[in-house]
DOKE-530823 format. One record per atom (N, C-alpha, C, O): x, y, z. Coordinates in steps of 0.001 Angstrom, whole numbers, plus 500000, padded with zeros to 6 digits. Layout:
REM residues N
XYZ...
REM end
This chain:
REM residues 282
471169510757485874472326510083486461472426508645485963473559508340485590471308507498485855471309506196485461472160506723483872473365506589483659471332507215483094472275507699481904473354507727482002474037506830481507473998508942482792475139509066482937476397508105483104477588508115482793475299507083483907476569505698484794476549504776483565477386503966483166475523505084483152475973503684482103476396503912480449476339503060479563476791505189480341477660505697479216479234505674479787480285505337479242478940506167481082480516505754481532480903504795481755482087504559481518479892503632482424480389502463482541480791501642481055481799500938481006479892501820479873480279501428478520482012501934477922482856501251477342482049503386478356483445503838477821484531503256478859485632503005478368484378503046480044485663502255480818485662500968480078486682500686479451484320499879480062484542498778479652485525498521478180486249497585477840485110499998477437485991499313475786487150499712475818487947499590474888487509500541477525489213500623477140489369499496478390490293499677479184488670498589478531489524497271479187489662497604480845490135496879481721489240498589480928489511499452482814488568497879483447487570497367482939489308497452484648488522496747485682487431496823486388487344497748487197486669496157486293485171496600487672484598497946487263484037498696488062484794498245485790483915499805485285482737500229485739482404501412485670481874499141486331480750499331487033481108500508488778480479501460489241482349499805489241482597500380490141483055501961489917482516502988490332484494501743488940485035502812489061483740503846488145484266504943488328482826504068487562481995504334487304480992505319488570480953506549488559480404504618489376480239505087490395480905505993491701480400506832492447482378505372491600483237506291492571483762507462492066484041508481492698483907507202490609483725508889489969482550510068489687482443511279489492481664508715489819480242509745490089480345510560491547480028511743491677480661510024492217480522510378493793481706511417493945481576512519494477482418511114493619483825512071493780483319512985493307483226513938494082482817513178492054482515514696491313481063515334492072480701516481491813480595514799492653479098514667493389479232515396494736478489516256495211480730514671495413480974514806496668479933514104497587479332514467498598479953512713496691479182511626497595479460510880497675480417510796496905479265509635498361479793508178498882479091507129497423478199507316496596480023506058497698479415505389496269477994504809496630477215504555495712477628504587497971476080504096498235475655505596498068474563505364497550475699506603498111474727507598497889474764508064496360474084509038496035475260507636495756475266507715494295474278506985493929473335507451493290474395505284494418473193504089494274471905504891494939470775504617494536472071505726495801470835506261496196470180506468495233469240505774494845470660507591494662469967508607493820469956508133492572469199508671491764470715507129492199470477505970490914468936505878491108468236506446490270468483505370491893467073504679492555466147505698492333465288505340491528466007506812492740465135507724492344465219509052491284464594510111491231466470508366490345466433508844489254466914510253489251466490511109488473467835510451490176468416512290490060469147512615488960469799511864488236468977513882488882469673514525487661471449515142488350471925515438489447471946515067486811473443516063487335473325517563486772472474518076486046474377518032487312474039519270487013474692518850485728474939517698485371474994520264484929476085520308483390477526520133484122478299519175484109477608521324484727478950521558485312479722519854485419480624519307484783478975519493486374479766518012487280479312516879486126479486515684486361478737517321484904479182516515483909479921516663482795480095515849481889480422517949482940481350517806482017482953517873483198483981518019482537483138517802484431483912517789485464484020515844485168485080515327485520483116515073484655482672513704485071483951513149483237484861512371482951483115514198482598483839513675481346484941513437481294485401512307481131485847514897481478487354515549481737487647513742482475488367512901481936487016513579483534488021512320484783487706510957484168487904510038484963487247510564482904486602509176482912487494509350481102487959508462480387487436510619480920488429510559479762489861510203480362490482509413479652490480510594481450491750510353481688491838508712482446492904508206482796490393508007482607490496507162483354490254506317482146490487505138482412489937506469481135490099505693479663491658505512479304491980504447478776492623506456479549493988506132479572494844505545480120496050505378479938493830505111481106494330504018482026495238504821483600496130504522484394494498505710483384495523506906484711494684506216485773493657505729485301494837506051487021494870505134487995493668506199489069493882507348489455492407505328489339491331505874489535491647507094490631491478508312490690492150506144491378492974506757492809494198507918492867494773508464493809494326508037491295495292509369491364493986510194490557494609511239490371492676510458489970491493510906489688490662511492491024490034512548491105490808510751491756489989511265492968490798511733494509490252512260495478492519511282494334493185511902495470493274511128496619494007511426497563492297509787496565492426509132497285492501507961497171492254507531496045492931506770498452493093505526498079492285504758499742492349505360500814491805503811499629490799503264500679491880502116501447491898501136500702492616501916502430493143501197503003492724500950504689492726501747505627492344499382504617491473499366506100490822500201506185490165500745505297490935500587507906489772501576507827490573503539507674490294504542508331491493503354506624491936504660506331491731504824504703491794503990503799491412506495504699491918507274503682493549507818503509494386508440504164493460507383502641495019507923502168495582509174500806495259509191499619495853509447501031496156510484499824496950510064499071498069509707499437496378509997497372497962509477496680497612510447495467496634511157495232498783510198494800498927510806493871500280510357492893500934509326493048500508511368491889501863511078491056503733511009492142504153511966492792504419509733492017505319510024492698505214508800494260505966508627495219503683508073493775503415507070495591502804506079495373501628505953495031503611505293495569502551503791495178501216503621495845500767503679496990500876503438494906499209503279495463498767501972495798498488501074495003498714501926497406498761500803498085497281499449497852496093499704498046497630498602497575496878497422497139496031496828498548496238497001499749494875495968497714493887495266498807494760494440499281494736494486500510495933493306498664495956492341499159497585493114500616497984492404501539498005494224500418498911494222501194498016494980502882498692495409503817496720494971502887496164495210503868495838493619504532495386493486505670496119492567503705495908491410505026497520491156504903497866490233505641498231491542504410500037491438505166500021492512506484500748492425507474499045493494506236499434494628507738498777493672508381499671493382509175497772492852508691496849492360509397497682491306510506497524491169511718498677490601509506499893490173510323500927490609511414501583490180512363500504492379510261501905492637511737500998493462513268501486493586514392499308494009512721498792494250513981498584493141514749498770493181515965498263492272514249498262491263515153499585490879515873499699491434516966500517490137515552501880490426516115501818491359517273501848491113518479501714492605516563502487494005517543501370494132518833501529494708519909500184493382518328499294493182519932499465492461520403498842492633521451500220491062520475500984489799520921501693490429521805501736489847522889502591491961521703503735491255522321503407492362523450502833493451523457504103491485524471503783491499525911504425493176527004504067493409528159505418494078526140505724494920525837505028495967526283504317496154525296504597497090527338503547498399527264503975499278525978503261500240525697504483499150525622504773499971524457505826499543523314506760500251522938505493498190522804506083497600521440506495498460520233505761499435520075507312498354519507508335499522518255508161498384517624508502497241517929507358498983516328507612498432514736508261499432514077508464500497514659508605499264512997509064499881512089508750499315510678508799498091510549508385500199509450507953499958508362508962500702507660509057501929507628509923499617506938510952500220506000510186500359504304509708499476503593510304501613504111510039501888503032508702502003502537508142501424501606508180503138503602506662503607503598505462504037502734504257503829502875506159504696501800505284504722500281504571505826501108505106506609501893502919505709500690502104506314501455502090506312502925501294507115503412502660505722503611502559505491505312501591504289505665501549503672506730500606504041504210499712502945504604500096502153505787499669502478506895500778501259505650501488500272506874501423500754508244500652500520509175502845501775508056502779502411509186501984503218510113502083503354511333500931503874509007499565504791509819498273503690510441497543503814511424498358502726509526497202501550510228497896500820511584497341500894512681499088500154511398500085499877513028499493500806514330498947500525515397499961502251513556499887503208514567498682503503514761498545503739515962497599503630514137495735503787515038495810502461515104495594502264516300495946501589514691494986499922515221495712499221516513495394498220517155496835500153516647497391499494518020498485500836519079499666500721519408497703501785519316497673502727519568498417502831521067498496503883521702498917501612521485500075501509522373501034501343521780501970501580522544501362501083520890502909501089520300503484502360519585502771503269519159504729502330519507505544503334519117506062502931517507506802501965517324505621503714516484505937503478514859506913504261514567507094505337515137507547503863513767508647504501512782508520503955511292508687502788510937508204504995510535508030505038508347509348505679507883509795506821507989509834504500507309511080505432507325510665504741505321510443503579504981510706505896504513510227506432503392511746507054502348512301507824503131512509507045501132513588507281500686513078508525499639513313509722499804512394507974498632511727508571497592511587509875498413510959510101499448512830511142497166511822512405498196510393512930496837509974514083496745510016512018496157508684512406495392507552511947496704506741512730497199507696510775497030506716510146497796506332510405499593505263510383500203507734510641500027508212511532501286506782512735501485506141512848502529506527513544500191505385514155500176504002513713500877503331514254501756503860512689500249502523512132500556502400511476501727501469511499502532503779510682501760503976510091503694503437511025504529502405510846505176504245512231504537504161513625505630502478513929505489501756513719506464501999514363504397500735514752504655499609513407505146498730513688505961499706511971504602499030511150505570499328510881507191498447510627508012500667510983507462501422510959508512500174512358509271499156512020509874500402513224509144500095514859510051497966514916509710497148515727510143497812514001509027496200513827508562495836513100509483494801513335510106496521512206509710495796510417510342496343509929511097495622509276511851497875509890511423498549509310512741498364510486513608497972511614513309498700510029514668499100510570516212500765510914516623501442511369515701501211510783517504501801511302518196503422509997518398504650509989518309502557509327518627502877507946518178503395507153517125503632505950517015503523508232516305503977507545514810505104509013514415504913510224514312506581507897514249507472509344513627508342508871512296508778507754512017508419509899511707508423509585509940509692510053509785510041511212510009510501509017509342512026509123508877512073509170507055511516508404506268513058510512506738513325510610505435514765509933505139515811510581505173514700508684504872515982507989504662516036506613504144514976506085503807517045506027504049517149504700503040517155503795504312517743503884505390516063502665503648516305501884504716517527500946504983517444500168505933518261500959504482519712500217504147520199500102505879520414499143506620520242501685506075520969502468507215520294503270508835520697503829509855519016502826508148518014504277508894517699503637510600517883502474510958517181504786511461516800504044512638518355503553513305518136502694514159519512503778513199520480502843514123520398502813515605520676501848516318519984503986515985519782504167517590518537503051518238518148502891519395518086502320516814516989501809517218517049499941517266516192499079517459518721499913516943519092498619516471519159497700518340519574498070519438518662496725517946518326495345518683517230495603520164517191495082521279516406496705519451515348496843520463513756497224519901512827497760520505513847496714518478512785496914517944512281495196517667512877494196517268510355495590518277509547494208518319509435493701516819509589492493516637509188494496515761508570493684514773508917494969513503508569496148513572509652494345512448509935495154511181508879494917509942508519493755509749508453495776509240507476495226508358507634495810506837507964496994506768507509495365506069508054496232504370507410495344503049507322494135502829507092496314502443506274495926501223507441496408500019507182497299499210508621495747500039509712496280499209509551496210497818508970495220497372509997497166496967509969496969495434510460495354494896511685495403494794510049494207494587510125493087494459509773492213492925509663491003492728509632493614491788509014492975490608510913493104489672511762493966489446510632491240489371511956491715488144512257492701487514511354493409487069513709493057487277513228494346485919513170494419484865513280495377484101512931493075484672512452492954482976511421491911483014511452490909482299510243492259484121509234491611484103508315492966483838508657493754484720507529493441483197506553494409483085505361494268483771504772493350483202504743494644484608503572494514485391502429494497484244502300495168483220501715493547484772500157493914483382499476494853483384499146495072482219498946495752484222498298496327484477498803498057483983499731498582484599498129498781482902499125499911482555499183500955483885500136501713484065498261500892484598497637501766485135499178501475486538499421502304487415499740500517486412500932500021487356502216500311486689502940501067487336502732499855485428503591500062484537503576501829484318504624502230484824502956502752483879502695504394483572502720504754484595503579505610484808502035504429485513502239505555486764502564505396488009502652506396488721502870503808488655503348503664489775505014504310489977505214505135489086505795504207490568507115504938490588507758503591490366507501502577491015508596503692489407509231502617489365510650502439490709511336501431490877510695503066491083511403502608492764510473502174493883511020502481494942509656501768494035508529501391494663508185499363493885507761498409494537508551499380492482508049498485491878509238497833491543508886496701491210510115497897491475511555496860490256512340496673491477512062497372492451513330495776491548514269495315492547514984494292491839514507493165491976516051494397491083516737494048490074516536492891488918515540492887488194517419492066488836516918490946488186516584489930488874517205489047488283515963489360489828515660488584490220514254489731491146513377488962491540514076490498491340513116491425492105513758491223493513513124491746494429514916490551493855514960490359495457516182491337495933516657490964497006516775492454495405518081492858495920518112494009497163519035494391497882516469494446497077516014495287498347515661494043499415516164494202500527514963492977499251514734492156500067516194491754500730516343491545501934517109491692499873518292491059500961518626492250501836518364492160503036519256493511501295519084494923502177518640494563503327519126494255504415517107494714502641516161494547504098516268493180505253516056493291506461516570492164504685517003491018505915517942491683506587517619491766507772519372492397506258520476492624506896519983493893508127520342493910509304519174494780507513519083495374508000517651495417509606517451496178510553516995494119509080515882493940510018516602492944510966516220492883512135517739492070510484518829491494511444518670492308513028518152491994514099519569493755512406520348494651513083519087495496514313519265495886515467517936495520513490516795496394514085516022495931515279515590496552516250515954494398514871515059493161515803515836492685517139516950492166517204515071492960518038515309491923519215515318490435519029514764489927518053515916489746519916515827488135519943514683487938520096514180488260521173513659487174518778512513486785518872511608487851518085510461487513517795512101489195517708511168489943516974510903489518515778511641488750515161509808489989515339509208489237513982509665490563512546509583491788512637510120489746511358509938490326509709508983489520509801508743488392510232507883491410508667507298490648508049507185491279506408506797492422506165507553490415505505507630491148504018506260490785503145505603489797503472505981491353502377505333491214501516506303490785499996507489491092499876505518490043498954506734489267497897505331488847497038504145488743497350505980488693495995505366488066494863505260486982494742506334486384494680503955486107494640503407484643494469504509483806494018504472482714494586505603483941493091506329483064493372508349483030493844509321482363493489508069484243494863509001484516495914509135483794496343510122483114496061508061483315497558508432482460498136509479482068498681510026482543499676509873480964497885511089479800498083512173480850497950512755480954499030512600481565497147513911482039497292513839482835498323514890482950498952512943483417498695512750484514499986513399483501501261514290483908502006512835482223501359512950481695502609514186481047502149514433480725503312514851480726501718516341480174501088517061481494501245517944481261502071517138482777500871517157484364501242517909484193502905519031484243503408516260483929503391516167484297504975517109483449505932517801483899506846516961481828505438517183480896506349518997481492505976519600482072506879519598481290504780520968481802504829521611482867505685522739482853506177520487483978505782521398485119506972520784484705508282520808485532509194520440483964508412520376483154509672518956483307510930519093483138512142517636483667510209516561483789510371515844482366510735516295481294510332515054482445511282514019481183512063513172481377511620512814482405511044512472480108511840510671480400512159509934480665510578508815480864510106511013480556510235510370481032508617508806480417508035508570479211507969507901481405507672506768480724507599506083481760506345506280482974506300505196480936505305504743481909504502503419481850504745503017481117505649502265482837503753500750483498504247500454483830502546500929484462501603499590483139502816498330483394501134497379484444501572496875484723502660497279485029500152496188486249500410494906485260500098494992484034500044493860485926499929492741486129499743492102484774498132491122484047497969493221485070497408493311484227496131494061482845496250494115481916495444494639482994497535495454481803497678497044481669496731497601480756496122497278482746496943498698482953496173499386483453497432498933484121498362500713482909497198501890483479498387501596484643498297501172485156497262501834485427499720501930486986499320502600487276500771502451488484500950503093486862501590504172487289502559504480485821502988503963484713502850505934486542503768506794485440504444506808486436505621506780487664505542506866485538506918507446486085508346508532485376508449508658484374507745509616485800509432510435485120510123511103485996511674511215487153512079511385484739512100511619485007513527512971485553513810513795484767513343513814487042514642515162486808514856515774485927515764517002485850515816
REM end
């Protein structure tokens, strides 16, 4: 197995793949049907693989040399404390948009409400909406999801991992939810926001993310305005947006917001210290 990890870790490194040390190991484990510390286990006392699950190891580290996205290799994607299922057709949800949810559980446990309504326009995987719904398990969720490629993967994380408590709308968020307009606590959306003639660096984002999930015209903001009009209509007096946006959104986001007539406007650095959401107040 040490063999093994470090021929694979050499072939990720010369096609440029990130953290090859890692993804190295989580493909060991996947093909293993083990956790990446029990892989380090058996690193340690030197276990063998079988043939089979190395040439099963080859086949996935050859397609992960092409830059095919680790997390569509193994079926899954690690968000908080959920598994998610992704695949071709679903954006595969990022570290830094798990401290933008962190905003809105917090929020949606703020409010004073026995049973507070978020809503997550434009659900992708349900990420958002399935962490809302277990991490604050008094409130009432709505994923309302457009893509019918991705709609797939919503439904099966949705019926895997939420409750009872969480209900999954197939529709555009432009329009969706009206029965639900000026009585919902807190709206939340990770909208497609990349120029469209900005190319993402990363191939593994550019080849296989869905490009309706990723582009939002020439400026990346034309779902973001959508979405103000429509989180207008959704929010109670005082309910909170909260978007996720690109490091240098920002300013037009809150120039965006303050124009359709939003408060409170306030932005949030991730982890790197780059913008990465704006809230605002209705």
């Amino acid at each position: 197995m040490r063999h093994l990890r470090e021929e694979t870790v050499t072939r990720l490194a010369a096609a440029g793949v990130p953290d090859p040390e890692v993804d190295a190991e989580l493909l060991l484990g996947h093909v293993l049907g083990i956790s990446r510390g029990g892989v380090q286990a058996k690193l340690v006392v030197g276990a063998e693989v079988p043939d089979a699950e190395v040439a099963t190891l080859d086949g996935l580290v050859a397609r992960r040399v092409r830059r095919e996205p680790l997390q569509h290799l193994t079926g899954r994607a690690a968000f908080r404390s959920l598994e998610l299922r992704v695949g071709p057709g679903v954006f595969v949800p990022r570290p830094e948009t798990e401290q933008v949810t962190e905003l809105a559980v917090e929020a949606l446990r703020a409010v004073a409400a026995p049973e507070p309504v978020a809503v997550d326009l434009g659900s992708g995987s349900g990420a958002i909406a399935i962490a809302l719904a277990t991490e604050v398990p008094h409130a009432r969720v709505y994923a309302v999801e457009k893509s019918d490629d991705a709609i797939d993967w919503t439904r099966r994380n949705v019926e895997e991992l939420a409750g009872p408590n969480l209900t999954l709308v197939h529709g555009d968020l432009a329009d969706a939810l009206p029965e639900l307009d000026g009585g919902v606590d807190l709206v939340i959306s990770n909208p497609p926001y990349v120029p469209d003639e900005a190319v993402p660096r990363d191939p593994e984002v550019w080849l296989h993310d869905p490009a309706m999930a990723l582009y939002g015209g020439v400026d990346g903001l034309d779902v973001v305005r959508v979405l103000s009009q429509r989180a207008l209509r959704l929010l109670r007096p005082g309910g909170l947006l909260v978007i996720e946006h690109g490091e240098l959104q920002a300013a037009p986001i809150a120039a965006l917001l303050a124009g359709d007539g939003w408060r409170g406007i306030s932005h949030h650095r991730d982890l790197t210290a780059r913008d990465r959401a704006t809230t605002a107040l209705r």
